[in-house]
C-alpha positions as CSV (number, residue, x, y, z in Angstrom):
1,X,-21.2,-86.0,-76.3
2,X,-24.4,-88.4,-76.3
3,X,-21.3,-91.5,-75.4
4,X,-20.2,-89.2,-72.7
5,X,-23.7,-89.1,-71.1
6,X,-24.2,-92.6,-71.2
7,X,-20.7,-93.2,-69.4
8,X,-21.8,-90.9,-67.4
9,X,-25.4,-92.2,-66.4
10,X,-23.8,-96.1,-66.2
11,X,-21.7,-94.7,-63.9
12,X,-24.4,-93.5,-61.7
13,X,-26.6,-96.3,-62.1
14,X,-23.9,-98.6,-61.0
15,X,-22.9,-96.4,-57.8
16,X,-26.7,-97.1,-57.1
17,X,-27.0,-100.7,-57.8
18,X,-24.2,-101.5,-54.9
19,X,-25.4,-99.0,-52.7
20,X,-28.6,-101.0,-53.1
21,X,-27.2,-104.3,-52.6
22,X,-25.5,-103.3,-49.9
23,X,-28.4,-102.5,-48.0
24,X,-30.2,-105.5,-49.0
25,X,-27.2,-107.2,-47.4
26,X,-27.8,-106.5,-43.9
27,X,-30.7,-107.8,-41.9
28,X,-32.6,-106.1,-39.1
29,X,-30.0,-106.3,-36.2
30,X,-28.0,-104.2,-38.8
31,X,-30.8,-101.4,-39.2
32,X,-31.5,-101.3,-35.5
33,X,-27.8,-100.6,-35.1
34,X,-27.8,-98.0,-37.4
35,X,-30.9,-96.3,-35.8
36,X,-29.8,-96.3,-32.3
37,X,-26.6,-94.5,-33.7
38,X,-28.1,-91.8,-35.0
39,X,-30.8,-91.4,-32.1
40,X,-28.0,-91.3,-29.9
41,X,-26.5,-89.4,-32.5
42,X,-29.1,-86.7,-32.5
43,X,-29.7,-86.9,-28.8
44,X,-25.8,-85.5,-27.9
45,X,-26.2,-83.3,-30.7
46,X,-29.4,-81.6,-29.1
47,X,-27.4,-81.8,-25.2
48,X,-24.6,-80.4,-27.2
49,X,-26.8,-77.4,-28.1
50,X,-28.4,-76.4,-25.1
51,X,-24.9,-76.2,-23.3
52,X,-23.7,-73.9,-26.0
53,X,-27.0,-71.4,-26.0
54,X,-26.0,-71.3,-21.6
55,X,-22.8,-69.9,-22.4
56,X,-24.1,-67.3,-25.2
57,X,-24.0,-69.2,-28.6
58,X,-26.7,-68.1,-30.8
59,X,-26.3,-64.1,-30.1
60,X,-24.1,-62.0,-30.8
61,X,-23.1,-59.8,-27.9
62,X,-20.7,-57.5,-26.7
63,X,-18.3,-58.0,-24.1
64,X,-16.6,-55.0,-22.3
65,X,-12.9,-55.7,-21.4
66,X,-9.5,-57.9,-22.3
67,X,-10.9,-60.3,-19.5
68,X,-14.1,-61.0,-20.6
69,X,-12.8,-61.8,-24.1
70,X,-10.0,-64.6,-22.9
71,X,-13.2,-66.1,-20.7
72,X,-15.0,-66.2,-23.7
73,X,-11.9,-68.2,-25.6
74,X,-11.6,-70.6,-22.8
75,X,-15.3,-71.9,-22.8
76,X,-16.2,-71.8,-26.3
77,X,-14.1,-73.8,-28.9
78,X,-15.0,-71.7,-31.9
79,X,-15.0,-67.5,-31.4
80,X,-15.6,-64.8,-33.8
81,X,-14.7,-61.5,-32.4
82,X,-15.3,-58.3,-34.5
83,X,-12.7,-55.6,-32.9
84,X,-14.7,-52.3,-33.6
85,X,-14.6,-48.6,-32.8
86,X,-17.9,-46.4,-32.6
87,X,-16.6,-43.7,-34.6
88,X,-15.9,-46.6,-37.8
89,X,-18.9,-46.7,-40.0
90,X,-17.7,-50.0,-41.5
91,X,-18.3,-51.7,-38.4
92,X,-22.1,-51.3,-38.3
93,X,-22.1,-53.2,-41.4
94,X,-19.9,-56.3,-39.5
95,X,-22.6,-56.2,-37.1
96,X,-25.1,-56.4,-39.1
97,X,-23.8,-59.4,-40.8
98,X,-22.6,-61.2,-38.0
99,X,-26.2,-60.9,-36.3
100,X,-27.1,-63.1,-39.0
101,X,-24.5,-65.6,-38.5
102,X,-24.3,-66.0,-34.9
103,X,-28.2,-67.2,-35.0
104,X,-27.1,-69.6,-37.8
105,X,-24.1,-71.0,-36.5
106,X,-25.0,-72.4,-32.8
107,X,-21.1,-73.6,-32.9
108,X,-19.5,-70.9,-32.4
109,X,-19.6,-67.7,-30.2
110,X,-19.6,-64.2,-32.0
111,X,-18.9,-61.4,-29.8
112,X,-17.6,-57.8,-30.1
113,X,-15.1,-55.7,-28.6
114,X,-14.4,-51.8,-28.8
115,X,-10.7,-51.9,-29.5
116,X,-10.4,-48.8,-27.1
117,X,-11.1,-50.8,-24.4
118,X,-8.5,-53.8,-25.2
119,X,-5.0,-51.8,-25.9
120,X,-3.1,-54.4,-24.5
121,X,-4.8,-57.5,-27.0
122,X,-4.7,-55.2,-29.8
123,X,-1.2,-54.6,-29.2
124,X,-0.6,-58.0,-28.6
125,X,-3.0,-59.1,-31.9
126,X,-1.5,-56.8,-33.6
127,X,-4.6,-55.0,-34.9
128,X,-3.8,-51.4,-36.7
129,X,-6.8,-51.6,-39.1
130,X,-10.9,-51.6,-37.5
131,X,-12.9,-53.5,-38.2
132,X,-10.7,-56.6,-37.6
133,X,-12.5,-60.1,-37.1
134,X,-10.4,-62.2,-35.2
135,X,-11.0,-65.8,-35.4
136,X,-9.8,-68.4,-32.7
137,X,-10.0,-72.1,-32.3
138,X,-9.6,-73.9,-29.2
139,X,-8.4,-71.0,-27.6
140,X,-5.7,-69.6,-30.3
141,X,-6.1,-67.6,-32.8
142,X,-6.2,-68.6,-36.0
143,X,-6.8,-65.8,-38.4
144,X,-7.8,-62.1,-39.0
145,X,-10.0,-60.7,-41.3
146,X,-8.5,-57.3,-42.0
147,X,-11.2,-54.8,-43.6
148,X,-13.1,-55.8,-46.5
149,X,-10.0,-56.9,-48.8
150,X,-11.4,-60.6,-48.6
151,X,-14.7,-59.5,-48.7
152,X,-14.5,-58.1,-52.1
153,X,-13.2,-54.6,-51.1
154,X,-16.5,-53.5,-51.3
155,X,-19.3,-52.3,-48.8
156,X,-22.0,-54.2,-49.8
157,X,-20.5,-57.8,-49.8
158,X,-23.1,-60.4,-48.7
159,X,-23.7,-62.5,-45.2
160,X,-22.4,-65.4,-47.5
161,X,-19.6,-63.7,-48.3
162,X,-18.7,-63.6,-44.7
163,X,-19.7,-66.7,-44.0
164,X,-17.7,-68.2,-46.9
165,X,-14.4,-66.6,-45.1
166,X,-14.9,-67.5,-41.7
167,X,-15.4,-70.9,-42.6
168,X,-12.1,-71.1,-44.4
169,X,-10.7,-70.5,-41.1
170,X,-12.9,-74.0,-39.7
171,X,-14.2,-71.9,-36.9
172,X,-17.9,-72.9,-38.4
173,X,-19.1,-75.5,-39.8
174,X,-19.7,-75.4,-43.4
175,X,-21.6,-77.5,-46.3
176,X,-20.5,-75.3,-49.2
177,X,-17.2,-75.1,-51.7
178,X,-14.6,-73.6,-49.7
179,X,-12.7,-73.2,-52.6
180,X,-14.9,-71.1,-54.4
181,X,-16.5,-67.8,-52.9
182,X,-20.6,-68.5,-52.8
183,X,-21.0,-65.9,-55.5
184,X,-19.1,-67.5,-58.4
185,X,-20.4,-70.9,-57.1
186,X,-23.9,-69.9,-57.6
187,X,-23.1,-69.1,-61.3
188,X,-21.5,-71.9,-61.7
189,X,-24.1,-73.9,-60.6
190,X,-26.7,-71.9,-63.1
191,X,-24.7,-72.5,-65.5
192,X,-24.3,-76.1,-64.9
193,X,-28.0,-76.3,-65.1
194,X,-28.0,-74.1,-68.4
195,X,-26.0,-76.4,-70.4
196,X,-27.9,-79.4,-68.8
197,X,-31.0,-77.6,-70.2
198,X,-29.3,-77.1,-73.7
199,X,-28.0,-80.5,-74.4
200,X,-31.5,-82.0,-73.3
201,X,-33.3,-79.4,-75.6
202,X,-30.7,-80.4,-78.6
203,X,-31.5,-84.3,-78.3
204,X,-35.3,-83.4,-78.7
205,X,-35.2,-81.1,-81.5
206,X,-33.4,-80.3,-84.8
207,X,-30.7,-78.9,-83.6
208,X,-27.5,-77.8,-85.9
209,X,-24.7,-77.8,-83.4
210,X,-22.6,-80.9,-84.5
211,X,-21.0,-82.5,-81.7
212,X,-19.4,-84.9,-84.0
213,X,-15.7,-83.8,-82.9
């Protein structure tokens, strides 16, 4: 174990050293490049950002009709759209959850839509079970989040949850594992640190466990 860590911390240590060296490499035309990049960079990304919030990014809203929603598809690239009925107590909770994520995720336009009121895109959807979430990228759908079954077929699933599932569909953008659901990530984090914890705790005391094998 102790020859693993030391592979493991050379290993590091050299990833560090080039990264080093390659910075020490280039000389201040280099660095001014690299800045102006990322002001202009940051500058699109802000112009970016005020054009989204014009056309409704950072709310979630409703919109009443068939119309409205393929208006909303062709000026947004990313859309979330909860199909809901008023008399579904399940999609209270979608809303409450996607309140959340539309303030978070400037990228992407969530909306709502009484299913009522759109029997020809339901039909066309193919939407039999409320609350659907459908998810559409650059201007087709992509995929549907039918009920809670990816949720965790439960009621109180979590925003990350959610947010975890949409981005699986790249309709947002995402940092996390999208591979593994935010819930078992976070353990496996924890327990990453745990062991961390315990084999630094065995190289400073009298520990028994023999790691010899």
């Amino acid at each position: 174990m102790e020859q693993i860590l030391q592979q493991v911390a050379q290993n590091v240590e050299k990833q560090l050293d080039s990264e080093i060296e390659r910075l020490d490499a280039m000389d201040n035309s280099d660095l001014e490049a690299i800045r102006q990049q990322r002001i202009a960079e940051m500058k699109q990304r802000a112009k970016q950002k005020q054009e989204w919030l014009a056309i409704g990014h950072g709310e979630y809203t409703e919109i009443d009709n068939e119309k409205e929603f393929f208006g909303v598809c062709n000026k947004s690239e990313n859309v979330v759209c909860h199909f809901y009925r008023n008399d579904t107590p399940r999609c209270r909770i979608v809303d409450m959850h996607l309140k959340i994520l539309a303030k978070k995720h400037i990228e992407t336009r969530f909306v709502k839509l009484d299913a009522e009121r759109a029997p020809f895109l339901t039909g066309r959807l193919k939407i039999r079970i409320i609350p659907t979430i459908g998810l559409v990228k650059s201007n087709k759908t992509k995929d549907f989040i039918v009920g809670f079954t990816d949720l965790g077929n439960c009621d109180d699933f979590s925003t990350d949850m959610l947010e975890w599932r949409i981005a699986r569909s790249e309709v947002i953008e995402y940092s996390g594992d999208l591979l593994v659901p935010p819930a078992e990530a976070k353990k496996q984090r924890a327990l990453h640190i745990q062991n961390k914890k315990t084999i630094r705790g065995g190289n400073d005391s009298d520990s028994d466990i023999d790691f010899s094998d």
